[in-house]
N, CA, C and O atoms as a GROMACS GRO file, in nm:
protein
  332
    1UNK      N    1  13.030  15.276  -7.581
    1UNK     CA    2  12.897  15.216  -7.585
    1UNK      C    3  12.899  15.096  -7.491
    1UNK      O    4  13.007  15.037  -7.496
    2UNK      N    5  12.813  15.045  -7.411
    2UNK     CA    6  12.819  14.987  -7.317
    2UNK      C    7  12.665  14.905  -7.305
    2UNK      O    8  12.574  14.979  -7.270
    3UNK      N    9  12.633  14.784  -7.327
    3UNK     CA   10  12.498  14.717  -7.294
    3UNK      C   11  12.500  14.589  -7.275
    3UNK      O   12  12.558  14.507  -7.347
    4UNK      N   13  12.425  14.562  -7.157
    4UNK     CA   14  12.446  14.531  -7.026
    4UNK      C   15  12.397  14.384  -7.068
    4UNK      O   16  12.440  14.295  -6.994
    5UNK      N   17  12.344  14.358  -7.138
    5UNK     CA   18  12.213  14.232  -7.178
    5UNK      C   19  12.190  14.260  -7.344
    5UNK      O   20  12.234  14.351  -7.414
    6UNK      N   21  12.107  14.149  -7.378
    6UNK     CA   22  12.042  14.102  -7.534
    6UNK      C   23  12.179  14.135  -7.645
    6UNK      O   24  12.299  14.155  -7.628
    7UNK      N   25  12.115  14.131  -7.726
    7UNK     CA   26  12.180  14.080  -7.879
    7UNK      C   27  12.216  14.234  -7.958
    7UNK      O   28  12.160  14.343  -7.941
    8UNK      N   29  12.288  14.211  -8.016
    8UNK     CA   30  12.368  14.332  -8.111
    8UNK      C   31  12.337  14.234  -8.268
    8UNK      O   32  12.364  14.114  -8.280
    9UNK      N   33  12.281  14.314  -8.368
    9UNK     CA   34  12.328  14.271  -8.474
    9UNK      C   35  12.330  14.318  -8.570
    9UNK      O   36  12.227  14.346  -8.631
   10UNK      N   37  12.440  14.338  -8.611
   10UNK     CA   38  12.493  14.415  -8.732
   10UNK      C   39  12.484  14.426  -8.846
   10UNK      O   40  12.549  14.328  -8.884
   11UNK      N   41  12.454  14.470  -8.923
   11UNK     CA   42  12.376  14.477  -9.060
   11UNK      C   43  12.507  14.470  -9.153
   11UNK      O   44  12.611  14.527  -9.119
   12UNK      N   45  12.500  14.414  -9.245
   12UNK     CA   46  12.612  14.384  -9.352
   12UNK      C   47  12.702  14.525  -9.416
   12UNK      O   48  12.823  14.524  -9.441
   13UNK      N   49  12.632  14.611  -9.427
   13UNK     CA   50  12.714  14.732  -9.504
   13UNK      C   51  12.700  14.837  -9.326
   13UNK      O   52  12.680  14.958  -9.314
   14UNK      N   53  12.714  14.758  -9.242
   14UNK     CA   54  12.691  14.845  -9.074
   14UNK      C   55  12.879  14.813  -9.027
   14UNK      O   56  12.965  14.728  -9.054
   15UNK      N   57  12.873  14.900  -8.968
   15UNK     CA   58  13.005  14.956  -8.832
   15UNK      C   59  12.990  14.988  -8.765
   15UNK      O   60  12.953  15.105  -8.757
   16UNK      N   61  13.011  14.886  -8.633
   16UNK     CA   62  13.021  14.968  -8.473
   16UNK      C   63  13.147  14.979  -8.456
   16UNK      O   64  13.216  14.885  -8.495
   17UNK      N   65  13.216  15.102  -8.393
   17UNK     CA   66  13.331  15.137  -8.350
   17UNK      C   67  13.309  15.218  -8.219
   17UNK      O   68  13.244  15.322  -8.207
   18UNK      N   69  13.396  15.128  -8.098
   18UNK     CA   70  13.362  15.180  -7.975
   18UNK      C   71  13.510  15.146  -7.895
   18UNK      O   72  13.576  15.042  -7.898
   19UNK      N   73  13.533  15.250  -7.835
   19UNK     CA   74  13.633  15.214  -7.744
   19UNK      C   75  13.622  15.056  -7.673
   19UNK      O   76  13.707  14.967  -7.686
   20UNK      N   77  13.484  15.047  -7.588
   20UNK     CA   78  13.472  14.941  -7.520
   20UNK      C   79  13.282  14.905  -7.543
   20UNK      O   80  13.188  14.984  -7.538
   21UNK      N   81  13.283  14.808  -7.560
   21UNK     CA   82  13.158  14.747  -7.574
   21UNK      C   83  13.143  14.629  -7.519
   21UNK      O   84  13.207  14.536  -7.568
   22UNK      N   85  13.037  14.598  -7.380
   22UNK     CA   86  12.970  14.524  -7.323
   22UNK      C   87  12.819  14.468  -7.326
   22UNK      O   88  12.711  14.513  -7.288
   23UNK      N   89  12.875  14.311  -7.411
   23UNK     CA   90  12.742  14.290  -7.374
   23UNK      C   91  12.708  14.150  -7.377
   23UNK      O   92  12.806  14.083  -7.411
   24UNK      N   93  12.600  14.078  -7.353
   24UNK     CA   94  12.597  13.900  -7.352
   24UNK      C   95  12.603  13.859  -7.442
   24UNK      O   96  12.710  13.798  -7.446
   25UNK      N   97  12.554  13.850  -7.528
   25UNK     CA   98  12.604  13.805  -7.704
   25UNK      C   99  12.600  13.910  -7.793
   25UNK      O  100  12.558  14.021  -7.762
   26UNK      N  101  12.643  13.878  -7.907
   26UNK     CA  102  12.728  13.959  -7.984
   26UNK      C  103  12.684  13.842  -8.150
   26UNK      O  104  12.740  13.732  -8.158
   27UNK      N  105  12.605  13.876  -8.239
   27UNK     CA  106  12.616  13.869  -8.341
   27UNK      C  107  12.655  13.936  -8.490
   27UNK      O  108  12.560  13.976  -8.558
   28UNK      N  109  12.766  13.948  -8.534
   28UNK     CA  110  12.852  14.016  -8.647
   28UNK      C  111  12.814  13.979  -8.778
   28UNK      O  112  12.866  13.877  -8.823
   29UNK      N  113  12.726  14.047  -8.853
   29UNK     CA  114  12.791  14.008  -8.956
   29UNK      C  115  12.828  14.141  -9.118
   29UNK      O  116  12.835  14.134  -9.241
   30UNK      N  117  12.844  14.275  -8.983
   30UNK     CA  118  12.951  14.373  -9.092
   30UNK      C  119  13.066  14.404  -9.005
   30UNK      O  120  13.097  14.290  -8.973
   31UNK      N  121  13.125  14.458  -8.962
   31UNK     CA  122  13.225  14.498  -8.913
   31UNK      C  123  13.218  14.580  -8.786
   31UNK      O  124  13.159  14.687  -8.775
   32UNK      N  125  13.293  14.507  -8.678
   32UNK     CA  126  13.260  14.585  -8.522
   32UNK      C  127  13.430  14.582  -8.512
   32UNK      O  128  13.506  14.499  -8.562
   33UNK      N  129  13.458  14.687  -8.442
   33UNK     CA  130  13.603  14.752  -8.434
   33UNK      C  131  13.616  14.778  -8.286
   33UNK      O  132  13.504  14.800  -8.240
   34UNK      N  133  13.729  14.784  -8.178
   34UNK     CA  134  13.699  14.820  -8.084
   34UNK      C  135  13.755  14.732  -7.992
   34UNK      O  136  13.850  14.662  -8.026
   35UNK      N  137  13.692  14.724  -7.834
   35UNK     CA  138  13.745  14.639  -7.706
   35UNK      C  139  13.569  14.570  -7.693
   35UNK      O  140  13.463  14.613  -7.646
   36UNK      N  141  13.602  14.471  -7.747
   36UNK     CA  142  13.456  14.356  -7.641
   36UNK      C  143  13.452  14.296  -7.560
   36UNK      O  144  13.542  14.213  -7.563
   37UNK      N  145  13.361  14.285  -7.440
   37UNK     CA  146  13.354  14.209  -7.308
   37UNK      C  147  13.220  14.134  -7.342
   37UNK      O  148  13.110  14.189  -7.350
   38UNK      N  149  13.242  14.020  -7.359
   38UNK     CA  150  13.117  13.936  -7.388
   38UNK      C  151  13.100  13.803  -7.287
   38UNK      O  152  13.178  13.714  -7.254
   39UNK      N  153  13.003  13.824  -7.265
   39UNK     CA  154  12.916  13.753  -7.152
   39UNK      C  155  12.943  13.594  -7.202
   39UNK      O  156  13.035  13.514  -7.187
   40UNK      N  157  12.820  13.595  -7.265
   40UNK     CA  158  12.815  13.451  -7.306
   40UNK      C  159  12.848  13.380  -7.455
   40UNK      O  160  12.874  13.260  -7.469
   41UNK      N  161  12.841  13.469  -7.553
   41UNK     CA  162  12.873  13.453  -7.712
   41UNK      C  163  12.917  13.518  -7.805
   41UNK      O  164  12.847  13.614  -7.840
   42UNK      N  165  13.025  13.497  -7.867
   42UNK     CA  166  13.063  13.604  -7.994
   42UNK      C  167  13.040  13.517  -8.084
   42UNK      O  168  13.067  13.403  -8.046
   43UNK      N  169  12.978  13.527  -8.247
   43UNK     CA  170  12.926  13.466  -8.330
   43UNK      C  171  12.938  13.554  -8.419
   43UNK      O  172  12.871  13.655  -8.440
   44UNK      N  173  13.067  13.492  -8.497
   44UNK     CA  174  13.098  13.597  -8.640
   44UNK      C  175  13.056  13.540  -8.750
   44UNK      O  176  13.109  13.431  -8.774
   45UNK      N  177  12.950  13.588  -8.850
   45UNK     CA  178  12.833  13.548  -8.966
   45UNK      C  179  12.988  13.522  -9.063
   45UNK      O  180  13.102  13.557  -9.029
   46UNK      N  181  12.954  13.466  -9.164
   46UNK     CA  182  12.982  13.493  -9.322
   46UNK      C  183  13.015  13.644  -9.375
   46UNK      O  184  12.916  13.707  -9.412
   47UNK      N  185  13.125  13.704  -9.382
   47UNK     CA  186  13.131  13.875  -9.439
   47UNK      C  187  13.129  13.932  -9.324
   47UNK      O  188  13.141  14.055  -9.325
   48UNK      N  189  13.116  13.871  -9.206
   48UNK     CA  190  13.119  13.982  -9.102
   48UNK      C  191  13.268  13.982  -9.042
   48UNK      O  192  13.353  13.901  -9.080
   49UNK      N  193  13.288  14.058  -8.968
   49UNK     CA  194  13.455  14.124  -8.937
   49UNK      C  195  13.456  14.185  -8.806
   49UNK      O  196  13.381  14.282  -8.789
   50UNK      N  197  13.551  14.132  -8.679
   50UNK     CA  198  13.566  14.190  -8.590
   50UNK      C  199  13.697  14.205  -8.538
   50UNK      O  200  13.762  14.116  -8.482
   51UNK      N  201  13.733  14.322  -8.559
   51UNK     CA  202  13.888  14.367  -8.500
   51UNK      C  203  13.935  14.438  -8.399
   51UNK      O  204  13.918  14.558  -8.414
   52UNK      N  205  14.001  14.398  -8.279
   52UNK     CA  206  14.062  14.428  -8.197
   52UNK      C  207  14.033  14.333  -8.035
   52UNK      O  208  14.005  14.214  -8.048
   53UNK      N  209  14.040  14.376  -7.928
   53UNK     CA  210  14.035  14.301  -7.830
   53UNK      C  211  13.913  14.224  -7.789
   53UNK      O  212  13.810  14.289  -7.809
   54UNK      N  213  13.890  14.084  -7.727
   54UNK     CA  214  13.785  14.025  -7.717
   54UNK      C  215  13.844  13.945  -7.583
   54UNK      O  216  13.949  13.883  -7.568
   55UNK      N  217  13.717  13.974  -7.479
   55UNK     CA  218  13.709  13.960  -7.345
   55UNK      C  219  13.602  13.808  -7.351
   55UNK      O  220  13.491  13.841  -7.393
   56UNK      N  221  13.607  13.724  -7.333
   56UNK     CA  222  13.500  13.615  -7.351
   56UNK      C  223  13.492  13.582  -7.175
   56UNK      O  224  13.600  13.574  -7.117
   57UNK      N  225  13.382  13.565  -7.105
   57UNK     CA  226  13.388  13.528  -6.964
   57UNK      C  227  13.278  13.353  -6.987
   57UNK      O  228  13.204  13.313  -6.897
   58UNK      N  229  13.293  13.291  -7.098
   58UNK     CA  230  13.288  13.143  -7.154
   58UNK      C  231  13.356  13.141  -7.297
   58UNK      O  232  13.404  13.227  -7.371
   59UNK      N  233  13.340  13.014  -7.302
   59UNK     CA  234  13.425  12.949  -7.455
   59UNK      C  235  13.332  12.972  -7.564
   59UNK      O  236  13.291  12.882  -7.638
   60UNK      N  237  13.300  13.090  -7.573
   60UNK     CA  238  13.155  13.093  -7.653
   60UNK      C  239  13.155  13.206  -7.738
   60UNK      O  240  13.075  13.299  -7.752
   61UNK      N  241  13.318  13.163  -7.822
   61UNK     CA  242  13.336  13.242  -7.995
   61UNK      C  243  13.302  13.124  -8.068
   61UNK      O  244  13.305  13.013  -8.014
   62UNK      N  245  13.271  13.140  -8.181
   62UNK     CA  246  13.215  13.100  -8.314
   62UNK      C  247  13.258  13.182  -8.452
   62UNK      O  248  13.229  13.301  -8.467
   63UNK      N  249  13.301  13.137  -8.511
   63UNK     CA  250  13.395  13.262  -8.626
   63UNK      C  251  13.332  13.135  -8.722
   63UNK      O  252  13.370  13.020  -8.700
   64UNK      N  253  13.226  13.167  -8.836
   64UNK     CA  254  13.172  13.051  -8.906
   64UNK      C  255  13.262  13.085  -9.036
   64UNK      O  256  13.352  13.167  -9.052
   65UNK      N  257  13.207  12.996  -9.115
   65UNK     CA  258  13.310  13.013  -9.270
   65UNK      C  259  13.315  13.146  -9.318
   65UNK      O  260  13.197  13.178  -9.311
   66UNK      N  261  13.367  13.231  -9.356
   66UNK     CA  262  13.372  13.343  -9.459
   66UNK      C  263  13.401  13.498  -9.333
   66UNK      O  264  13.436  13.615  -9.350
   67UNK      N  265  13.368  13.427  -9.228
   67UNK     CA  266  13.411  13.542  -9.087
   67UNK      C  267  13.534  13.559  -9.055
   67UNK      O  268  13.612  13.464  -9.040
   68UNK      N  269  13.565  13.671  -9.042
   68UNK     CA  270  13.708  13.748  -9.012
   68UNK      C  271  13.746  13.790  -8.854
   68UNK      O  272  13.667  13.850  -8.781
   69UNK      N  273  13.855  13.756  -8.823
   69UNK     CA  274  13.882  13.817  -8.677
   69UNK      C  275  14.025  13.851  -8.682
   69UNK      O  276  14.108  13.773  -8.726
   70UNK      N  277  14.057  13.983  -8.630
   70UNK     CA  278  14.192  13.988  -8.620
   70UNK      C  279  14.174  14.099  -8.503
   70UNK      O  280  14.109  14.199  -8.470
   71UNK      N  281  14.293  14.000  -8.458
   71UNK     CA  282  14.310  14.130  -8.300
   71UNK      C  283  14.345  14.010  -8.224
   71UNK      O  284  14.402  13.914  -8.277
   72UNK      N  285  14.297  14.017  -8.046
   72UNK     CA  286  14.392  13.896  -7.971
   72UNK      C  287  14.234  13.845  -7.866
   72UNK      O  288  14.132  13.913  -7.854
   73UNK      N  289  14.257  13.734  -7.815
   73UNK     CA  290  14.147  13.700  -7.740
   73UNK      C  291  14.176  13.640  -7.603
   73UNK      O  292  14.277  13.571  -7.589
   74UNK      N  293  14.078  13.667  -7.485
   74UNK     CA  294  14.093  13.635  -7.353
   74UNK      C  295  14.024  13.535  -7.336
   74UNK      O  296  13.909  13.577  -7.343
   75UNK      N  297  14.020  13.402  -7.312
   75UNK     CA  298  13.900  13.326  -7.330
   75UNK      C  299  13.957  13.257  -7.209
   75UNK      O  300  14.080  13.261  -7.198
   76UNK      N  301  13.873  13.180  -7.098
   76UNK     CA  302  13.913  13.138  -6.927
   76UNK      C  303  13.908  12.970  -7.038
   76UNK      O  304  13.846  12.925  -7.135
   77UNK      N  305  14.026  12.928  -6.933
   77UNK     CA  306  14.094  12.818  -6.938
   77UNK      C  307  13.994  12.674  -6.891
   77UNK      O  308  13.989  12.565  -6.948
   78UNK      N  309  13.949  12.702  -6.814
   78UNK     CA  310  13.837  12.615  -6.671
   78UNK      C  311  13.708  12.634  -6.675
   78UNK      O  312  13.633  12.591  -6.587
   79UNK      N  313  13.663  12.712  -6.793
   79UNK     CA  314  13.480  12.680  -6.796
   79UNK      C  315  13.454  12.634  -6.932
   79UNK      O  316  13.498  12.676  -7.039
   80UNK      N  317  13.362  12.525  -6.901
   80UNK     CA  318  13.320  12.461  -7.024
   80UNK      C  319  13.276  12.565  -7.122
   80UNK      O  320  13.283  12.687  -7.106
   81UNK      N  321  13.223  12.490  -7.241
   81UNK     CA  322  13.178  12.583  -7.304
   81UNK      C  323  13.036  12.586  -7.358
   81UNK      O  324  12.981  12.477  -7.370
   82UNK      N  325  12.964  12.706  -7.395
   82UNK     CA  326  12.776  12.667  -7.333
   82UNK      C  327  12.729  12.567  -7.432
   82UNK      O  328  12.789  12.555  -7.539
   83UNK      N  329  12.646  12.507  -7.410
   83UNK     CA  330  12.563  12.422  -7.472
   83UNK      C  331  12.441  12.496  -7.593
   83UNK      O  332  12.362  12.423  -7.654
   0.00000   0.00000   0.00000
């Protein structure tokens, strides 16, 4: 699954499972499985869960209280992070 632009968001009793998934932000809050390339934001809710690889091209994860992440992350060293 692959999209290019806008928002993903995942419904609490929802699962995306994709080899590779592209897209500018990324809001979680049931469980996304898989390889992510995210533009500008990953933002993991309360109960939401994201496992496996995460591509960030800014500093712009957010894992809030009660959010789960397991797997490994690419995040660039030299760009701020968005406002």
């Amino acid at each position: 699954m692959a999209l290019q632009a806008g928002i993903i968001f995942d419904q609490m009793a929802g699962l995306i499972e994709s080899s590779e998934l592209r897209v500018a932000t990324l809001c979680v809050a049931g469980v996304v499985r898989g390889t992510l390339h995210v533009r500008e934001r990953l933002e993991i809710q309360p109960g939401g869960r994201v496992i496996g690889h995460v591509v960030l091209d800014t500093k712009g994860l957010v894992i809030a209280p009660g959010g789960q992440f397991e797997g490994t992350v690419e995040m660039p060293e030299d760009v701020a992070a968005p406002a």
